[in-house]
Chimera marker file (.cmm) of the C-alpha trace (Angstrom):
<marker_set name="trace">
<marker id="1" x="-42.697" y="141.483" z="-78.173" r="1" g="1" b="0" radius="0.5"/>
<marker id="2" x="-46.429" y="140.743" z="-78.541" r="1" g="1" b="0" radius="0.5"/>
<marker id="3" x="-48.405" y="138.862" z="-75.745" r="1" g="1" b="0" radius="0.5"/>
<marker id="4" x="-51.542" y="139.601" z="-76.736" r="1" g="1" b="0" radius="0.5"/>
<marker id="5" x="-53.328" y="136.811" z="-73.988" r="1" g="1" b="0" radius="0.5"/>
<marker id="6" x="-50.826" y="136.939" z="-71.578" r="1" g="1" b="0" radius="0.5"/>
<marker id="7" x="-51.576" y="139.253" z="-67.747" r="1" g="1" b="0" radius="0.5"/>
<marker id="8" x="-49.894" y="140.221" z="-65.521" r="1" g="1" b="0" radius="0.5"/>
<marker id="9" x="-51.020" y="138.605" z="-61.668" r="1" g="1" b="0" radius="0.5"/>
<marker id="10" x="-50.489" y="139.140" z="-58.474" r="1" g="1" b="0" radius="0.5"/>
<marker id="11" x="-50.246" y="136.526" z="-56.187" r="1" g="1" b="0" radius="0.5"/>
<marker id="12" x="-51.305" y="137.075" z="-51.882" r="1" g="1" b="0" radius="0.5"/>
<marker id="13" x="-50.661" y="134.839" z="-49.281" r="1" g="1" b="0" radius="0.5"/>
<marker id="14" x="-53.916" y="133.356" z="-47.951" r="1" g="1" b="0" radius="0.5"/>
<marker id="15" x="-52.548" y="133.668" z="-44.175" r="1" g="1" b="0" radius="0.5"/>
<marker id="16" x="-51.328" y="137.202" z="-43.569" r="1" g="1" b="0" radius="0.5"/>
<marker id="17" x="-52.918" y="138.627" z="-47.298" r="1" g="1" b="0" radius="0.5"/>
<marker id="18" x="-49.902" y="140.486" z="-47.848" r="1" g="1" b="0" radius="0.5"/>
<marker id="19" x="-48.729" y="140.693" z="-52.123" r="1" g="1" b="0" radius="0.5"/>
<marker id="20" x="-45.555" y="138.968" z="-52.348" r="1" g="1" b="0" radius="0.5"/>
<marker id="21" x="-45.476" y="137.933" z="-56.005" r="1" g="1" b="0" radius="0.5"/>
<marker id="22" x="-45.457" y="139.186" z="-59.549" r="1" g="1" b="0" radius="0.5"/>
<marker id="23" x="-46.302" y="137.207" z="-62.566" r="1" g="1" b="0" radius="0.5"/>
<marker id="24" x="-47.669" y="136.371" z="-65.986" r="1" g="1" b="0" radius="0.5"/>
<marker id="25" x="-50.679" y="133.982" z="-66.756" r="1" g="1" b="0" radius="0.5"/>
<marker id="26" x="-52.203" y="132.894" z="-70.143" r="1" g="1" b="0" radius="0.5"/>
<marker id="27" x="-56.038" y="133.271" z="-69.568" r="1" g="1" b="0" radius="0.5"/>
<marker id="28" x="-56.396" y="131.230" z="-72.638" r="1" g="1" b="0" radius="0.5"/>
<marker id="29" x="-54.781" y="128.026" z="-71.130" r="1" g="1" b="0" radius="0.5"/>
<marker id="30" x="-55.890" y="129.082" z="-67.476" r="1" g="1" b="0" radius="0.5"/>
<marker id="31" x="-59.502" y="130.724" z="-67.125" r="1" g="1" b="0" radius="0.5"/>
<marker id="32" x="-59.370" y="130.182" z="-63.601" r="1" g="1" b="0" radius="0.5"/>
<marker id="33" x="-57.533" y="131.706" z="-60.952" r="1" g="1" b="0" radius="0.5"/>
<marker id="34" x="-54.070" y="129.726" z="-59.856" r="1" g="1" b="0" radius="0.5"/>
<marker id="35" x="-53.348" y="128.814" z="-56.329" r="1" g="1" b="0" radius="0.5"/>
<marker id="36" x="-49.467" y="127.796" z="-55.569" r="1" g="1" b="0" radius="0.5"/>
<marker id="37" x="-47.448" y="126.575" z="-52.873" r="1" g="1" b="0" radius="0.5"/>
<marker id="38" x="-44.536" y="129.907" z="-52.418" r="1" g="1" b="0" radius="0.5"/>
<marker id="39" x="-42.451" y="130.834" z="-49.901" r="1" g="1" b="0" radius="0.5"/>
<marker id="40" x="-44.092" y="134.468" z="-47.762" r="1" g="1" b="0" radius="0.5"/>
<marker id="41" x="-41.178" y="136.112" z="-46.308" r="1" g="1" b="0" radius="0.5"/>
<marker id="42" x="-43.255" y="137.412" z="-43.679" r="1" g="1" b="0" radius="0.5"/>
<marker id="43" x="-44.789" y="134.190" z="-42.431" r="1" g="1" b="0" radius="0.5"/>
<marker id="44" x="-41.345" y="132.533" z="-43.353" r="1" g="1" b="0" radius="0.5"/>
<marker id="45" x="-42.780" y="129.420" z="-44.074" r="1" g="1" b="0" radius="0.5"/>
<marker id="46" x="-44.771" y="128.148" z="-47.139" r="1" g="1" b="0" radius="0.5"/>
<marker id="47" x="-47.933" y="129.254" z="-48.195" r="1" g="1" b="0" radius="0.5"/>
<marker id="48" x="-50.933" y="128.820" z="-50.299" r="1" g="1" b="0" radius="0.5"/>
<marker id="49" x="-50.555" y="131.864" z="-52.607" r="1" g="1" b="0" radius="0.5"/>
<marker id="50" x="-53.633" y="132.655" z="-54.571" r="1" g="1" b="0" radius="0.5"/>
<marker id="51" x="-54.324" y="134.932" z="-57.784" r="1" g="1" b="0" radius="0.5"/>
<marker id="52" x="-56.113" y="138.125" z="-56.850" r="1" g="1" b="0" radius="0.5"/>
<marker id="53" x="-56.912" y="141.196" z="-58.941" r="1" g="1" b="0" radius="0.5"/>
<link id1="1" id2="2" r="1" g="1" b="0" radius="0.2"/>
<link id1="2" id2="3" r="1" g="1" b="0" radius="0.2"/>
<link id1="3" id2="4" r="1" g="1" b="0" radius="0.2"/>
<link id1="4" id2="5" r="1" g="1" b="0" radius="0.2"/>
<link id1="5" id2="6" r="1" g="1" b="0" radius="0.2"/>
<link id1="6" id2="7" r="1" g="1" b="0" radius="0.2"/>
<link id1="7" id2="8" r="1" g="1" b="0" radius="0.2"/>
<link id1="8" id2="9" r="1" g="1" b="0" radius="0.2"/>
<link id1="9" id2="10" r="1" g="1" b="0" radius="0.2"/>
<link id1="10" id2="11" r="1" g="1" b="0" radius="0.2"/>
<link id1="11" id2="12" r="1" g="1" b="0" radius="0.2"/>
<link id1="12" id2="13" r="1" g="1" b="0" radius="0.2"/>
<link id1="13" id2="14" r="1" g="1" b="0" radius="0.2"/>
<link id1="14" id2="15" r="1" g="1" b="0" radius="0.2"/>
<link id1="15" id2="16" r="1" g="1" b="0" radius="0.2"/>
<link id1="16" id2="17" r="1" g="1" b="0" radius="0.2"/>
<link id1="17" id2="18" r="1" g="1" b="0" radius="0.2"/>
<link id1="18" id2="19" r="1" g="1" b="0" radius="0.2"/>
<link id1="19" id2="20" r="1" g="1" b="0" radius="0.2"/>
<link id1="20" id2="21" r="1" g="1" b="0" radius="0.2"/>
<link id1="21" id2="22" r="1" g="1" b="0" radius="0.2"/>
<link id1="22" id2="23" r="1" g="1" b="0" radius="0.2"/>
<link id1="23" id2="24" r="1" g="1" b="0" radius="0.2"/>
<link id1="24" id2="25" r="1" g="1" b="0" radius="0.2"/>
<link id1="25" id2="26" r="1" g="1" b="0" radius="0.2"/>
<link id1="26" id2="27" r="1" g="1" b="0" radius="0.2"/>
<link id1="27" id2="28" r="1" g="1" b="0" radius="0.2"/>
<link id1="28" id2="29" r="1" g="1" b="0" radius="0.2"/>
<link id1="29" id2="30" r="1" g="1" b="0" radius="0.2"/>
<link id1="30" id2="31" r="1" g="1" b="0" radius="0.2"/>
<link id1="31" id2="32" r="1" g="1" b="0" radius="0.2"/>
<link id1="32" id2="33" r="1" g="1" b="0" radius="0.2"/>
<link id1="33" id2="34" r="1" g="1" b="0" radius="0.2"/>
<link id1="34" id2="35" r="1" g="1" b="0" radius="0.2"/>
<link id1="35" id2="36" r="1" g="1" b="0" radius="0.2"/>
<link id1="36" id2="37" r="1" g="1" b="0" radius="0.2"/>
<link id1="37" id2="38" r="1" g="1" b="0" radius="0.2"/>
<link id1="38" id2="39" r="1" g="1" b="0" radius="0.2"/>
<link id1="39" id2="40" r="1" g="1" b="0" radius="0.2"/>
<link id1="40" id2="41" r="1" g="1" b="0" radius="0.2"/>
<link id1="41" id2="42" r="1" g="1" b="0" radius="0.2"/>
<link id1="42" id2="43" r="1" g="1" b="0" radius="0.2"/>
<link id1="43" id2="44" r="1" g="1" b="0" radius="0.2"/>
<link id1="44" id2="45" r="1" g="1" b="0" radius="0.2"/>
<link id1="45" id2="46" r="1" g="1" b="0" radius="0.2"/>
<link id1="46" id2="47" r="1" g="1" b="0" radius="0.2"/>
<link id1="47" id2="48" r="1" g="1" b="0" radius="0.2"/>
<link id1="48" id2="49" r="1" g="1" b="0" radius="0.2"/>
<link id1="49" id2="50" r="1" g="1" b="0" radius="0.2"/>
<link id1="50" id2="51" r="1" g="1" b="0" radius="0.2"/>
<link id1="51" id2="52" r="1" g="1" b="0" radius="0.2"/>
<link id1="52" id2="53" r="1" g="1" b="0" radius="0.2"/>
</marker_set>
């Protein structure tokens, strides 16, 4: 299976920085990088997640 503009991401919890998420992104549709509300098992609670490198 081909996805040629699709990366892979990895998404950190802006309170305790730690990498709690894997995903997939089209840079095409999404230059910039995503922020999202997910759940950070170590602050159990919900955080802003945000894209980092």
């Amino acid at each position: 299976m081909a996805n040629g503009s699709r990366v892979r991401i990895t998404l950190s919890c802006s309170e305790c920085k730690q990498r709690n998420y894997n995903t997939t992104t089209n840079k095409k549709n999404d230059p910039d990088r995503i922020e999202m509300m997910k759940y950070c098992k170590f602050c159990q609670k919900q955080t802003l997640h945000k894209e980092t490198k």
